[in-house]
N, C-alpha and C positions, 0 to 999 in steps of 0.2 A: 588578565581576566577577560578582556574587551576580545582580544585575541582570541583566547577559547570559542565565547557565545557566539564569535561569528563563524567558529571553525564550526561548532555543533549543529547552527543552522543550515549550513552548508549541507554537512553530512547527512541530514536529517532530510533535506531538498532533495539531493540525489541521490537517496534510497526510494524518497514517496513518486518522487518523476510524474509529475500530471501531466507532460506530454505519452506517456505511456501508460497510467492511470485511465486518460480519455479515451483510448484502444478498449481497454475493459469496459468503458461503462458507455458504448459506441450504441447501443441498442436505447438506452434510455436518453441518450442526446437526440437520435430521432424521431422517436414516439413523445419525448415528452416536449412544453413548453417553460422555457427560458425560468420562470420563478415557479414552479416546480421542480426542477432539475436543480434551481438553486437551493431550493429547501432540504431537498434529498441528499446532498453535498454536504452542505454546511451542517445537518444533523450527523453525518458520516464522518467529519471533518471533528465537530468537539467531543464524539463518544472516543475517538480516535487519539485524541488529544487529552483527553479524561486519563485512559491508560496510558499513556504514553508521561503523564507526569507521575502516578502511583508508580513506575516504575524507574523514572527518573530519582525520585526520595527516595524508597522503598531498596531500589537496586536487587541484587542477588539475591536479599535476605526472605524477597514473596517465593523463588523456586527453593530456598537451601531451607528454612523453617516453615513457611505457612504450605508450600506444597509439596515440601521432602521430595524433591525431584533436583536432577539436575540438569541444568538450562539445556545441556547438548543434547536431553530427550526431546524438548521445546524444538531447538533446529532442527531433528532428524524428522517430526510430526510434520513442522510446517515447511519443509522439502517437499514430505510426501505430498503434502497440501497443492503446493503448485507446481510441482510432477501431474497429477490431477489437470489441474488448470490448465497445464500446456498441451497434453493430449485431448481433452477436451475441442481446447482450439484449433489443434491439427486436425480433427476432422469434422467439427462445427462450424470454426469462425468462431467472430467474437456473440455469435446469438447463444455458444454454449454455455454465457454467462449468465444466461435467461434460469435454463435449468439448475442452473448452480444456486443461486438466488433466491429460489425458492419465491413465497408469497411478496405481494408488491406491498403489505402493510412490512415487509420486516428487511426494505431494501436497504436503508440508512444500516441496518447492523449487518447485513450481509457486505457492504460494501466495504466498514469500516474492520471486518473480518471476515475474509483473510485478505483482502486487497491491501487495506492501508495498514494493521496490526500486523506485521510476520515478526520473522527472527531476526531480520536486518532492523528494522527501524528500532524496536526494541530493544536491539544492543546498544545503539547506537544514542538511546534516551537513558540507556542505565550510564553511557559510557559517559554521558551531558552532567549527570546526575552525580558523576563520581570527580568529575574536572569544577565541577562550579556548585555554586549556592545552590540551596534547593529552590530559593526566588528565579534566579537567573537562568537556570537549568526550566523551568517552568516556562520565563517568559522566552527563549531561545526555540522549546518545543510550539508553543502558540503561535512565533511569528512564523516559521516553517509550515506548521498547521496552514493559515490567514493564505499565505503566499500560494500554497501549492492549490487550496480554495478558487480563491480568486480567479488563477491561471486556469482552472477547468472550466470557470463562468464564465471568463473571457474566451476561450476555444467555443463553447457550445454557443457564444454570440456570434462569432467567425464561421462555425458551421451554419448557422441559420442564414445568414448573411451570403455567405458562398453558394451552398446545396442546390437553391432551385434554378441557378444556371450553370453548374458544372455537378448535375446530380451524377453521370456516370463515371465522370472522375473520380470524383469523391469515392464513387461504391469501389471501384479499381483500387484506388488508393488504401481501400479501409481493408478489402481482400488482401492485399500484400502485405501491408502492415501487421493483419493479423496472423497471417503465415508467420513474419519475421519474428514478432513477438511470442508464438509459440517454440520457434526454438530459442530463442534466447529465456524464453523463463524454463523452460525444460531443462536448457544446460545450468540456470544459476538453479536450479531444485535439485541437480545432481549434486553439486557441486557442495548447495548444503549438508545437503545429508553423508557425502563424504567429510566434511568438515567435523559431521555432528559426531561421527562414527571414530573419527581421530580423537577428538577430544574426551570422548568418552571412554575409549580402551584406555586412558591414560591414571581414569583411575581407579585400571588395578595391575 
């Protein structure tokens, strides 16, 4: 069992990625200060975590009863989602995360969906939910949570720390970065939604 809880954190770590997480949220690292940005996380971080356990307990049974849907309609939507996301970025950068985002009172839930809430994480908390206790599937989801947290407070102390003598590095760096990460969430939004598309012709 020990075994699992560390595989599910794992899993859960390298779907939410906060070194790639910080690319998206690259505009409110610079505008804002340090316990601020902390605030806005960690409210992002437990609504994030709130779902992420209902659906750890809960499992299949929230799309196949409470929402008479099935899950591969969930992956083909939040494809389309960061399909979205990544052209966006191709011809924005990460400021078209501004426009995405909408108002600054509702950053914490725009950030916690669809940045940290998609189809990957969410499988990946039902898949926690279905290998372990519903205690341990909980506390495996929160340390992952805490972690991936923490690691974007500690980047946006590094940025502050760095920026005001390698500011055009930095902006270089943030330019490319956000290129790269436009095609790689474009190709994993393809990839979804062929995914979602297989699994869905399957049943009929």
């Amino acid at each position: 069992m020990e075994n699992e809880f560390f595989k599910s954190v794992f899993l859960l770590l390298i779907l939410l990625n906060p070194f790639l997480l910080i690319v998206y949220l690259l505009d409110l690292v610079q505008d804002l200060d340090r316990p601020a940005f902390s605030r806005i996380v960690i409210r992002a971080g437990i609504i994030s975590s709130a779902v992420f356990v209902v659906f750890a307990i809960a499992g299949d049974a929230i799309f196949e009863s409470l929402l008479q849907a099935h899950f591969e309609s969930f992956q083909i939507f939040g494809g389309i989602i960061f399909l979205l996301i990544g052209i966006q970025f191709v011809f924005s950068g990460h400021k078209a995360m501004t426009k995405m985002r909408g108002s600054p009172e509702h950053i914490a839930g725009a950030i916690a969906l669809p940045i940290m809430i998609g189809p990957g994480t969410v499988s990946a908390s039902i898949l926690a939910g279905s290998q372990l206790p519903a205690f341990s599937a909980s506390g495996a989801i929160i340390l992952a949570m805490s972690i991936t947290v923490a690691t974007m407070v500690l980047l946006k102390v590094v940025h502050d720390q760095v920026r005001p003598r390698n500011e055009r590095l930095i902006e270089r760096y943030v330019e490319v970065m956000g290129r790269i990460t436009a095609l790689v969430v474009g190709t994993y939004s393809i990839e979804m939604i062929m995914q979602g598309l297989r699994a869905w012709s399957k049943n009929f």
